[in-house]
Structures are given as structure tokens and as C-alpha cells.
Steps between C-alpha positions, in 0.01 A plus 500: 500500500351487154418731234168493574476617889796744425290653223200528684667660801640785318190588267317570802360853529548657701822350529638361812837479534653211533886291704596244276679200683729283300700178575843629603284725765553849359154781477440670267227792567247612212344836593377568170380314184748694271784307650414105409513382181337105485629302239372132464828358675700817579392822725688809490463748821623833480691603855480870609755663604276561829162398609319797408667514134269391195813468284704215483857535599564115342329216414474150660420207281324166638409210401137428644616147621699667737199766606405261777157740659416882479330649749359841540703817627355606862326794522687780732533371824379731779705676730653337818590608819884550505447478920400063453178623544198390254 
């Protein structure tokens, strides 16, 4: 992914958060702007201890080669019958 989409993605307000793919298949989950950093060839993303945390817990560094498409997070999906019903 370059600089340039990655940039643009988290400068938008309101914000959207954001999965992060990369190459060796692992997500990463942005759910707020505080927790990416974009560098030119490096991008740091703070990990929460839990989803609803604003803090990070650590930090994951990437290399935006390996950032391979972001997509936005889903909304909250509504309820479903537990009985296989719709």
C-alpha cells in the first residue's frame, strides 16, 4: 500500500476505522486515528489491550510493502435469531 492511500485513509474525518491486511495474513484493526502512526516506509499501530481500549497495550511496526489492502471496519451487525431463523 503506499504512503499516499495510507495517509489519506487515516486523515479522514470523521475517521473510519480501518483492518489492515498484510502479506503473512495477520489483521490488524484501527478503531481510532490515535493508534497509526504513517511513516514514508514504516507504520506503527498501537494494539489495545481490548477492542474498546483507546490506549495501546504495544505497538506493531510494518513495513507498508507488506500492508497488502485496508478495508473499512463493519458497522455493528444486527442481531440474529439464535433459533436459524432470519
Amino acid at each position: 500500500m503506499s504512503f499516499d492511500d495510507l495517509r489519506e485513509l487515516t486523515q479522514r474525518r470523521p475517521f473510519v476505522g480501518l483492518r489492515l491486511y498484510t502479506s503473512d495474513g495477520n489483521q490488524l484493526e484501527v478503531r481510532h486515528p490515535e493508534m497509526i502512526i504513517v511513516g514514508r516506509r514504516t507504520v506503527a499501530v498501537g494494539l489495545p489491550a481490548t477492542a474498546a481500549d483507546n490506549v495501546a497495550d504495544r505497538v506493531a511496526l510494518l513495513d507498508l510493502l507488506h500492508i497488502v489492502r485496508a478495508e473499512p471496519l463493519e458497522r455493528a451487525l444486527p442481531a440474529t435469531d439464535q433459533g436459524g431463523q432470519a
